[in-house]
C-alpha positions as a Markdown table, in Angstrom:
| # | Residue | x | y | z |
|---|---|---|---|---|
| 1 | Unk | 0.0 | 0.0 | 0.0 |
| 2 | Unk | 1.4 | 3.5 | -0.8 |
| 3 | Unk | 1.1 | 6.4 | 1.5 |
| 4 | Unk | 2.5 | 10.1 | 1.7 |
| 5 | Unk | 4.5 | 11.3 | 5.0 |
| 6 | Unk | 2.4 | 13.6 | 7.2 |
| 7 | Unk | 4.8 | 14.2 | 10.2 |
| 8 | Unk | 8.4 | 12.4 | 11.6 |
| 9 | Unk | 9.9 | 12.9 | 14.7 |
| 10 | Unk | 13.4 | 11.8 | 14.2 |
| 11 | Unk | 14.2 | 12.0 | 18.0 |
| 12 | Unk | 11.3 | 8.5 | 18.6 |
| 13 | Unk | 11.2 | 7.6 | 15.1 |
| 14 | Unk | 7.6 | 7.4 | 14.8 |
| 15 | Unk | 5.2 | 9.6 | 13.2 |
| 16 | Unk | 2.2 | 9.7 | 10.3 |
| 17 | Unk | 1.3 | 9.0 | 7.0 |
| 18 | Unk | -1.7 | 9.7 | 5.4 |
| 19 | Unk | -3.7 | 7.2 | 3.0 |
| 20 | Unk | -4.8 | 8.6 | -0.4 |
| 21 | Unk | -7.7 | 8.9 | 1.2 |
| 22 | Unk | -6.8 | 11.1 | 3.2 |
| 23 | Unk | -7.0 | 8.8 | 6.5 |
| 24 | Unk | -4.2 | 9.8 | 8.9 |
| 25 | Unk | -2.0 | 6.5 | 10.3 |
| 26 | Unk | 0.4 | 6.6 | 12.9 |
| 27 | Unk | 3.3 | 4.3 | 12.7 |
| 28 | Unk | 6.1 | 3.4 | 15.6 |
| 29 | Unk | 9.3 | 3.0 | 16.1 |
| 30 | Unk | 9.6 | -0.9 | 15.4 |
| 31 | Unk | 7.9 | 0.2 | 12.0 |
| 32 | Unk | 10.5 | 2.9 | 10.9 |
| 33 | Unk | 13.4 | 0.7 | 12.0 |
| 34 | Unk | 12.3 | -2.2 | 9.8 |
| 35 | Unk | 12.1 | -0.2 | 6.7 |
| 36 | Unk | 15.7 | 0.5 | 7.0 |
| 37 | Unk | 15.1 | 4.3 | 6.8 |
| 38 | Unk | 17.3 | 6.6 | 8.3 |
| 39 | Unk | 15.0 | 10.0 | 7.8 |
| 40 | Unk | 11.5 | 11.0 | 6.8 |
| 41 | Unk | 10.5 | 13.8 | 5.0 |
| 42 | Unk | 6.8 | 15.2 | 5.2 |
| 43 | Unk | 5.2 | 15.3 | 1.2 |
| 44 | Unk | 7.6 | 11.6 | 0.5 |
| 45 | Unk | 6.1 | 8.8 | -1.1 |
| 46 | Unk | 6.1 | 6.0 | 1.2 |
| 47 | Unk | 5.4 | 2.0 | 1.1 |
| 48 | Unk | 3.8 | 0.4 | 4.1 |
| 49 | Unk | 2.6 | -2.7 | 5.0 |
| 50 | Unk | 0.0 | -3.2 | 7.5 |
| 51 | Unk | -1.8 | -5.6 | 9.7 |
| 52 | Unk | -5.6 | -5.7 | 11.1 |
| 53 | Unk | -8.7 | -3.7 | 9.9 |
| 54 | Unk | -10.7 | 0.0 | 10.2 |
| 55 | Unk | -9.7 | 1.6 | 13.0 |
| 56 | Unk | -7.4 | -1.2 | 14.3 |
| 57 | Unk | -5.0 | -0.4 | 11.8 |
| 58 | Unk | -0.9 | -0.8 | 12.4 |
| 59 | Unk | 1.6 | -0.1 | 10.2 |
| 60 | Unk | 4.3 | -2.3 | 10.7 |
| 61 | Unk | 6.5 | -1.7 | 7.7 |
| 62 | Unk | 7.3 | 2.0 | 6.4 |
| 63 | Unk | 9.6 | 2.4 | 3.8 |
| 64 | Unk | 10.0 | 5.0 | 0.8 |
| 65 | Unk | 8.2 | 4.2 | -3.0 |
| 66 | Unk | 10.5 | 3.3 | -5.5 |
| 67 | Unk | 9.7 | 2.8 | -9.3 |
């Protein structure tokens, strides 16, 4: 699933993507770190892979979109 950046805090390493639709989706640290990322930029193109449903949503992979 592709998202775009919303915020990053680079002291935690957690922050928010948004969904095309507009749908805001926090992620965590263990998230970040298994993306291998070592910085986020608000407006990037991101990858994310994600486990349960609705509102029970977790992103558990973040990583940046690449062609």
């Amino acid at each position: 699933m592709q998202a775009t950046a919303y915020t990053y805090d680079p002291d935690t390493r957690s922050g928010q993507v948004l969904l095309d639709d507009g749908t805001p989706v926090p992620f965590d640290t263990a998230a970040f770190d298994a993306g291998g990322l070592r910085l986020l930029r608000p407006g990037q193109r991101v990858r994310i892979e994600t486990e349960g449903e609705g509102g029970a949503v977790r992103i558990t992979l973040i990583t940046l979109q690449t062609l």
